[in-house]
Backbone as XML, in Angstrom:
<?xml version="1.0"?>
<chain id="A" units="angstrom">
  <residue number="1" name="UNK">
    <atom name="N" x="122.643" y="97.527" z="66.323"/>
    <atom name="CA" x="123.042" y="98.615" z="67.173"/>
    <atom name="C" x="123.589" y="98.029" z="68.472"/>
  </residue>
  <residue number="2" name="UNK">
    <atom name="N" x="124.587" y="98.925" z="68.977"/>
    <atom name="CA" x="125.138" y="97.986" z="70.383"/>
    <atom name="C" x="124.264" y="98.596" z="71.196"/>
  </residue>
  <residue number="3" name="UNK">
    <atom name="N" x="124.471" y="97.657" z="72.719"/>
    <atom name="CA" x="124.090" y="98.081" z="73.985"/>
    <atom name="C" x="124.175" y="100.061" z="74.193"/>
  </residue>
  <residue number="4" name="UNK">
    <atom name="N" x="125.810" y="100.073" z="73.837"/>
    <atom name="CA" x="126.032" y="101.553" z="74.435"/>
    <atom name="C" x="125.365" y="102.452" z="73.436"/>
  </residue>
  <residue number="5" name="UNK">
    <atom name="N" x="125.067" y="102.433" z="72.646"/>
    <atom name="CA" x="124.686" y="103.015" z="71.411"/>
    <atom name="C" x="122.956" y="103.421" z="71.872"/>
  </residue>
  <residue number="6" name="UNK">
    <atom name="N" x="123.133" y="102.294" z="72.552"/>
    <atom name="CA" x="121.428" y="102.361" z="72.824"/>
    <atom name="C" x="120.967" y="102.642" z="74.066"/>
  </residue>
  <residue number="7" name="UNK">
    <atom name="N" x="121.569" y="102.731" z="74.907"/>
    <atom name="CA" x="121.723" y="103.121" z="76.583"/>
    <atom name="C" x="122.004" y="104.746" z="75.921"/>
  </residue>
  <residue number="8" name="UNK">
    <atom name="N" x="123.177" y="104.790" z="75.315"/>
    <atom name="CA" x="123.213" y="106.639" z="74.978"/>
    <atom name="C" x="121.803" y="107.349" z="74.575"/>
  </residue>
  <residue number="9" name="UNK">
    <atom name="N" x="121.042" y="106.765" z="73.764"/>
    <atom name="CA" x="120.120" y="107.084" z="72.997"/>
    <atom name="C" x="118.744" y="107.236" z="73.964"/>
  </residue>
  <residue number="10" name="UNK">
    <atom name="N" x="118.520" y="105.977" z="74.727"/>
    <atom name="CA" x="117.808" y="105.963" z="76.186"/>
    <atom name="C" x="117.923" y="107.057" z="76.984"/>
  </residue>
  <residue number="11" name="UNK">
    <atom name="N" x="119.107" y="107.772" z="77.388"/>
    <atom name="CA" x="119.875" y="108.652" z="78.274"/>
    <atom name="C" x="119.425" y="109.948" z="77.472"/>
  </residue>
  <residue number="12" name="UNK">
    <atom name="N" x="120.066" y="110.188" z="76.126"/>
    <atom name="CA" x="119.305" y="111.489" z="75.713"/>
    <atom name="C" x="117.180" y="111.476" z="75.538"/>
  </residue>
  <residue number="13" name="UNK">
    <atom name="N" x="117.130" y="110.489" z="75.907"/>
    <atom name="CA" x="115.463" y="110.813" z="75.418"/>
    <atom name="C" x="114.984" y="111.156" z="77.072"/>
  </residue>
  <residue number="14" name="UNK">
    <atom name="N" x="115.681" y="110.622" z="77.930"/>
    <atom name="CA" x="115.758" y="110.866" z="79.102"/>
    <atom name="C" x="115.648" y="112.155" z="79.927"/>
  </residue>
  <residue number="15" name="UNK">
    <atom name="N" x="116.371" y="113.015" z="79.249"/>
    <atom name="CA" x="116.975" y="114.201" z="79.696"/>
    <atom name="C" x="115.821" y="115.612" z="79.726"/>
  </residue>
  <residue number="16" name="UNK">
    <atom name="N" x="115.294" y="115.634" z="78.802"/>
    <atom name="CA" x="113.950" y="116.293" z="78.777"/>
    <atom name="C" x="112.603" y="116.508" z="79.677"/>
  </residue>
  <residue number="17" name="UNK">
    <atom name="N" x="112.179" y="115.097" z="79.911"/>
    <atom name="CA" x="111.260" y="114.432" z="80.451"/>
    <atom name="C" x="111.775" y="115.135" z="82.267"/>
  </residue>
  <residue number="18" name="UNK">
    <atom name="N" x="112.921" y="115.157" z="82.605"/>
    <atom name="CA" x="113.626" y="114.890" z="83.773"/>
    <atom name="C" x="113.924" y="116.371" z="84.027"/>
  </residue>
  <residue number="19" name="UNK">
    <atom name="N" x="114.126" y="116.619" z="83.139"/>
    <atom name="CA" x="114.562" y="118.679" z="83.593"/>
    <atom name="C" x="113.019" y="119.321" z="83.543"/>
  </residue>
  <residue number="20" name="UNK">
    <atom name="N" x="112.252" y="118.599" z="82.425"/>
    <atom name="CA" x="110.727" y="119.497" z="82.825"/>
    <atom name="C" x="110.265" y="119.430" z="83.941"/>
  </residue>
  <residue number="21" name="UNK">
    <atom name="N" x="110.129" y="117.938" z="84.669"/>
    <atom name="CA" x="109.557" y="117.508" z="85.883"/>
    <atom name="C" x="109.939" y="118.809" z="86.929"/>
  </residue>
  <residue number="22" name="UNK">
    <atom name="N" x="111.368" y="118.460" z="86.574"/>
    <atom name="CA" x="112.362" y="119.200" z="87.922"/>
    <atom name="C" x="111.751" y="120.855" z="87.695"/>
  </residue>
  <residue number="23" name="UNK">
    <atom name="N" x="111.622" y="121.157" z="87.205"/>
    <atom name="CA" x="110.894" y="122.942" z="86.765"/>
    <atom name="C" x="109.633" y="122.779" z="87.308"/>
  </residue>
  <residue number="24" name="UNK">
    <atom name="N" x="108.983" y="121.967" z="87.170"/>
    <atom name="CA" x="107.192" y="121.721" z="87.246"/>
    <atom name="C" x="107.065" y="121.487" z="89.079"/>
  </residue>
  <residue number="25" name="UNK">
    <atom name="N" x="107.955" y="120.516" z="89.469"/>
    <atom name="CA" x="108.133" y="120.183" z="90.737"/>
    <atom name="C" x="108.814" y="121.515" z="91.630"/>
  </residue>
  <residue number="26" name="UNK">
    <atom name="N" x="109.708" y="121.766" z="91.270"/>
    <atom name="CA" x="109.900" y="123.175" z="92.070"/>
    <atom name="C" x="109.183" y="124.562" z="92.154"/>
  </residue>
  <residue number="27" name="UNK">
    <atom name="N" x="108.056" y="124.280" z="91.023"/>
    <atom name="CA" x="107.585" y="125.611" z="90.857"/>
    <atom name="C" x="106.312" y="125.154" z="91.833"/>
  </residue>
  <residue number="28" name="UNK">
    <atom name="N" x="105.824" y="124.022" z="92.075"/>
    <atom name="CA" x="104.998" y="123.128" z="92.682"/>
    <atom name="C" x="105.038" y="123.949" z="94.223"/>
  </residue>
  <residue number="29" name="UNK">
    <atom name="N" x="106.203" y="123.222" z="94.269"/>
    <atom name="CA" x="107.069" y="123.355" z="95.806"/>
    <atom name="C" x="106.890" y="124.840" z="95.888"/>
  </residue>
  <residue number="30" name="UNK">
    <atom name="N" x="107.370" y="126.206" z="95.551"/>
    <atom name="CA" x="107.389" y="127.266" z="96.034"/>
    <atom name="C" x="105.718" y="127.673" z="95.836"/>
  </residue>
  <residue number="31" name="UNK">
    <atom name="N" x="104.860" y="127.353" z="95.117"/>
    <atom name="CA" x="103.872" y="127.716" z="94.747"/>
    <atom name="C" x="102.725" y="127.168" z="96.245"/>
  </residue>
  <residue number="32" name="UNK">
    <atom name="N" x="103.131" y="126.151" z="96.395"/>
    <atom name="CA" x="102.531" y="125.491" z="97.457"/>
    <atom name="C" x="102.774" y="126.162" z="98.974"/>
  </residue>
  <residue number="33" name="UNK">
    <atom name="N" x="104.096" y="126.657" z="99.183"/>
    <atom name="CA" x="104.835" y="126.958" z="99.913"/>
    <atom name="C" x="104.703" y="128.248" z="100.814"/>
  </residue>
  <residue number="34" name="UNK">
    <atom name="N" x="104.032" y="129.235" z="99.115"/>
    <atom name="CA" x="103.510" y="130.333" z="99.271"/>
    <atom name="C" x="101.848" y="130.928" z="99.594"/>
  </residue>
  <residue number="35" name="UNK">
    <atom name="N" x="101.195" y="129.354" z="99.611"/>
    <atom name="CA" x="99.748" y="129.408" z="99.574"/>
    <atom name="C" x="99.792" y="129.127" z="101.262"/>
  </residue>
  <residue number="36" name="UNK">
    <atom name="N" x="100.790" y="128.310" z="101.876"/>
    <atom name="CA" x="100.153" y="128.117" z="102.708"/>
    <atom name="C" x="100.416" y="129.017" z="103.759"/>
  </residue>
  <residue number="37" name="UNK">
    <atom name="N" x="101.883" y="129.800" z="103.528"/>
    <atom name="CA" x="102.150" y="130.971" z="104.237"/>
    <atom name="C" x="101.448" y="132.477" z="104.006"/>
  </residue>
  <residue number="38" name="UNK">
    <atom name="N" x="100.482" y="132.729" z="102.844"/>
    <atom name="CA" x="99.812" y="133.763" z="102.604"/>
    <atom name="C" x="98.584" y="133.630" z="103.337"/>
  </residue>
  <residue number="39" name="UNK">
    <atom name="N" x="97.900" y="132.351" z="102.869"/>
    <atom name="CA" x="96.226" y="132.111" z="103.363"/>
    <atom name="C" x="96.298" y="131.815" z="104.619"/>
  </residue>
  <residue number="40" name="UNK">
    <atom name="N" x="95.497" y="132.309" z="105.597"/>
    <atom name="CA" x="95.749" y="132.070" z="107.105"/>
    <atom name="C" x="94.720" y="130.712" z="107.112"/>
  </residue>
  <residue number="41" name="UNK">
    <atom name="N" x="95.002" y="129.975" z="108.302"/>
    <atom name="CA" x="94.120" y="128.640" z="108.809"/>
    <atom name="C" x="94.099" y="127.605" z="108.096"/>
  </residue>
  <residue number="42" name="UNK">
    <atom name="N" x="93.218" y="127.153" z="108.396"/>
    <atom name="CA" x="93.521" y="125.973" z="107.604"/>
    <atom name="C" x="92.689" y="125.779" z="105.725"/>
  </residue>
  <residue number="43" name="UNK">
    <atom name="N" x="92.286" y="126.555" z="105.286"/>
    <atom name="CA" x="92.131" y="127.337" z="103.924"/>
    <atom name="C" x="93.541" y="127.369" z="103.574"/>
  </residue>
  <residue number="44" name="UNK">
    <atom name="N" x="94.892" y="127.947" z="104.280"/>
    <atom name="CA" x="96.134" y="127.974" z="103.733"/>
    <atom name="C" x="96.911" y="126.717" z="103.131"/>
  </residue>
  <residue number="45" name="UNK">
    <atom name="N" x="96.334" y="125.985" z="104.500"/>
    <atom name="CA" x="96.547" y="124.450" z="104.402"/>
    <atom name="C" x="96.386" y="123.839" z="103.346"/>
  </residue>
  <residue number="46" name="UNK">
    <atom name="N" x="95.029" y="123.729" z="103.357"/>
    <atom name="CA" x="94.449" y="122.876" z="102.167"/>
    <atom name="C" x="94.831" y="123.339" z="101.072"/>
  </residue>
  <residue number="47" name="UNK">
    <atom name="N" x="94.912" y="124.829" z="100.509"/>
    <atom name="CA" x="95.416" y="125.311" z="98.888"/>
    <atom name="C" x="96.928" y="125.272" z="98.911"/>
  </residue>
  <residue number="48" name="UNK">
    <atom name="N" x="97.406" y="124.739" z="100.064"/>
    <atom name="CA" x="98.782" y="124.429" z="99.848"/>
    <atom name="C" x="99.260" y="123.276" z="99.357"/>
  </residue>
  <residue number="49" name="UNK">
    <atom name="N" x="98.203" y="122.195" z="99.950"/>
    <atom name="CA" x="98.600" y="120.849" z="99.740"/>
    <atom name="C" x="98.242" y="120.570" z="98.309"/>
  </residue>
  <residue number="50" name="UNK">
    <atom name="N" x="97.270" y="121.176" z="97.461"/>
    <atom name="CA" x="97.280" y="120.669" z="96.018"/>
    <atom name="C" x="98.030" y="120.352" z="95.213"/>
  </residue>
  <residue number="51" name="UNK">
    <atom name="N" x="99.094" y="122.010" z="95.185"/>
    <atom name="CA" x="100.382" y="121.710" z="94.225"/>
    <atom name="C" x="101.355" y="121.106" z="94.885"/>
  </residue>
  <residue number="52" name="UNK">
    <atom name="N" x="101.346" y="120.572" z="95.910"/>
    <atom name="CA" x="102.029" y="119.533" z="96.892"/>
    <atom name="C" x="101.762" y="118.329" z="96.528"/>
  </residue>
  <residue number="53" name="UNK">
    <atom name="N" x="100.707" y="117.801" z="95.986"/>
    <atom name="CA" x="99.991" y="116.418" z="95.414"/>
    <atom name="C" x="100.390" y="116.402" z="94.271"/>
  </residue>
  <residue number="54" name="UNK">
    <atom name="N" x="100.235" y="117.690" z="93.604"/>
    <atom name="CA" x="100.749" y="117.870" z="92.103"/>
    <atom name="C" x="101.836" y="117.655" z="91.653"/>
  </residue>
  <residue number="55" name="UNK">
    <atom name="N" x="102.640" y="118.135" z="92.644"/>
    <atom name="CA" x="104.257" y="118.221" z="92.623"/>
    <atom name="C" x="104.390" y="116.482" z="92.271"/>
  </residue>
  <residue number="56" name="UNK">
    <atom name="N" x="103.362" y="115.942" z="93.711"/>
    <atom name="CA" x="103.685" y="114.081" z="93.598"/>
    <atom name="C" x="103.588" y="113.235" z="92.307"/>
  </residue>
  <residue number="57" name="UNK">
    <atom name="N" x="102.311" y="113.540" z="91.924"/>
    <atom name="CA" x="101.687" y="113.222" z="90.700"/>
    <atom name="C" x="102.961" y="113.496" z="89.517"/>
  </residue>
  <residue number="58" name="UNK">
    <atom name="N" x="103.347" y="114.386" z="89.257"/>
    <atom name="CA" x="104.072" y="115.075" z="87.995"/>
    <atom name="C" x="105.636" y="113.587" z="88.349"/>
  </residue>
  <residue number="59" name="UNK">
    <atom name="N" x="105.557" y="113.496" z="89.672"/>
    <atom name="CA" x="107.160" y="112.859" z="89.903"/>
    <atom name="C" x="107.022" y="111.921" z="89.175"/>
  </residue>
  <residue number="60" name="UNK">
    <atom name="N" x="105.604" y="110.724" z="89.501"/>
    <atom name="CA" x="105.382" y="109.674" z="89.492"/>
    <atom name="C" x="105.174" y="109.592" z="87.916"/>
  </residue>
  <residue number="61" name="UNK">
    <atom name="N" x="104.297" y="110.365" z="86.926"/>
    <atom name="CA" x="104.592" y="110.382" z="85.719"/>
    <atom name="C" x="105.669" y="110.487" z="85.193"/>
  </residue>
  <residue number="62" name="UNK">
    <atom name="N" x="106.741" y="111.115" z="85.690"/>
    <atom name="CA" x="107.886" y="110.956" z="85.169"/>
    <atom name="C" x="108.447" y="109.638" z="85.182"/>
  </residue>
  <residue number="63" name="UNK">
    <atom name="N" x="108.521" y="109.287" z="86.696"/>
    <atom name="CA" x="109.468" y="108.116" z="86.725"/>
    <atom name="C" x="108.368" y="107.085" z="85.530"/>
  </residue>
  <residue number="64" name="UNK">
    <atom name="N" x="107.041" y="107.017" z="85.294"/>
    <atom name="CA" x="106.709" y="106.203" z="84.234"/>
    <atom name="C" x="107.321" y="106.012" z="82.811"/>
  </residue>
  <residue number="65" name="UNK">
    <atom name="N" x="107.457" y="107.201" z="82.604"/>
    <atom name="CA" x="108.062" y="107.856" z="81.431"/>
    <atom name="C" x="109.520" y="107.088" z="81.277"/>
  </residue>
  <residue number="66" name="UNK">
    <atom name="N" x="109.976" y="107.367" z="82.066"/>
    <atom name="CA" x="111.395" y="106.678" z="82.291"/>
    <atom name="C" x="111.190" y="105.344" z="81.796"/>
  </residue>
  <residue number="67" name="UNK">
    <atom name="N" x="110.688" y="104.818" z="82.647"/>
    <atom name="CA" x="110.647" y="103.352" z="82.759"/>
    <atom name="C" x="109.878" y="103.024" z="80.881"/>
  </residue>
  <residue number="68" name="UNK">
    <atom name="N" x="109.282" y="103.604" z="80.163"/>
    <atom name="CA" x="108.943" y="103.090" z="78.909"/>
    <atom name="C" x="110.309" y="103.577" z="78.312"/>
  </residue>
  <residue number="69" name="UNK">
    <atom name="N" x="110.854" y="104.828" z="78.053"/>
    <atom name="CA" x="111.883" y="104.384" z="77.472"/>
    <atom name="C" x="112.855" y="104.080" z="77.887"/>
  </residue>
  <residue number="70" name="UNK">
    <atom name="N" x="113.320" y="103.270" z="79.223"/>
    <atom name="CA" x="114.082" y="102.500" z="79.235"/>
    <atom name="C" x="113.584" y="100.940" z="78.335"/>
  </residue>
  <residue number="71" name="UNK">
    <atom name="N" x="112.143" y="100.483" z="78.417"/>
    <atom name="CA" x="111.879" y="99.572" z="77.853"/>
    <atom name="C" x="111.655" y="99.458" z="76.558"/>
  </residue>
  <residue number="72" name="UNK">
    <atom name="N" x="111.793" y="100.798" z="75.417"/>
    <atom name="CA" x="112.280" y="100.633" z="74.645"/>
    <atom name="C" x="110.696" y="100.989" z="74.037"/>
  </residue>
  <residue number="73" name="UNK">
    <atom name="N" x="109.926" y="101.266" z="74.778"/>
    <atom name="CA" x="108.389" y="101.363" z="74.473"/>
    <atom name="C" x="107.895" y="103.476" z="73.966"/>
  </residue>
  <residue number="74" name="UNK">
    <atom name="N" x="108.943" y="104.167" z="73.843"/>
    <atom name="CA" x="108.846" y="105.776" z="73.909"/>
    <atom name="C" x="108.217" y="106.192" z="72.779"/>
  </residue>
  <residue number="75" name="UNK">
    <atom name="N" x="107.918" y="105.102" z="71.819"/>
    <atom name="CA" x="106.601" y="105.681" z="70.671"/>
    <atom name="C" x="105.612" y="104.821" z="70.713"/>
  </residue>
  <residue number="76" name="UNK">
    <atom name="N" x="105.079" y="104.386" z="71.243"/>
    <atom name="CA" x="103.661" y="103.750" z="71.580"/>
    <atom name="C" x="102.906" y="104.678" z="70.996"/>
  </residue>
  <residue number="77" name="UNK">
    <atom name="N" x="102.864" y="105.766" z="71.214"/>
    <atom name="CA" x="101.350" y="106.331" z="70.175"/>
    <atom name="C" x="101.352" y="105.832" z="69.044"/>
  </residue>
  <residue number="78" name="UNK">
    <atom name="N" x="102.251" y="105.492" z="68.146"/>
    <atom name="CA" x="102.377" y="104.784" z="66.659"/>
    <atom name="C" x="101.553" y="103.767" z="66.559"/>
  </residue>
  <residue number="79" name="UNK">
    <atom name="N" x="101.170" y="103.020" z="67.797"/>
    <atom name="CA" x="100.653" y="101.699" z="67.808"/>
    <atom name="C" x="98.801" y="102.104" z="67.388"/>
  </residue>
  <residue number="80" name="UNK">
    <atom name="N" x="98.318" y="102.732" z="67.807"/>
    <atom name="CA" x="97.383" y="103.489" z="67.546"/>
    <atom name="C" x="96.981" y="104.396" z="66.447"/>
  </residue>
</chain>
């Protein structure tokens, strides 16, 4: 198989992983957004910042994700 053949193939397994995040992360963001402008004090605060952490968390799994199938590693459960 060539390089491009396989960079294409990388790129579509890609695409999924990257549009869920982006849904999960924005819903994060307004969800967070809305806790901290509803709940007064600092109670607003704090139930704001969760899906704010969450939002972080979800990024950082992604970019992992990435990085295995760029390395060519995207069925590892098989190994098991």
């Amino acid at each position: 198989m060539s390089t491009q053949q396989s960079d294409n193939e990388h790129n579509k397994k890609m695409i999924a992983p990257i549009i869920i995040t982006t849904l999960v992360i924005i819903y994060y963001i307004i969800y967070g957004t809305i806790l901290i402008h509803m709940v007064p004090g600092i109670a607003g605060v704090l139930l704001g910042i969760i899906p704010l952490i969450l939002a972080g968390v979800m990024l950082y799994v992604c970019l992992q994700r990435i990085n295995e199938i760029r390395s060519g590693e995207e069925d590892d459960l098989s190994k098991y």
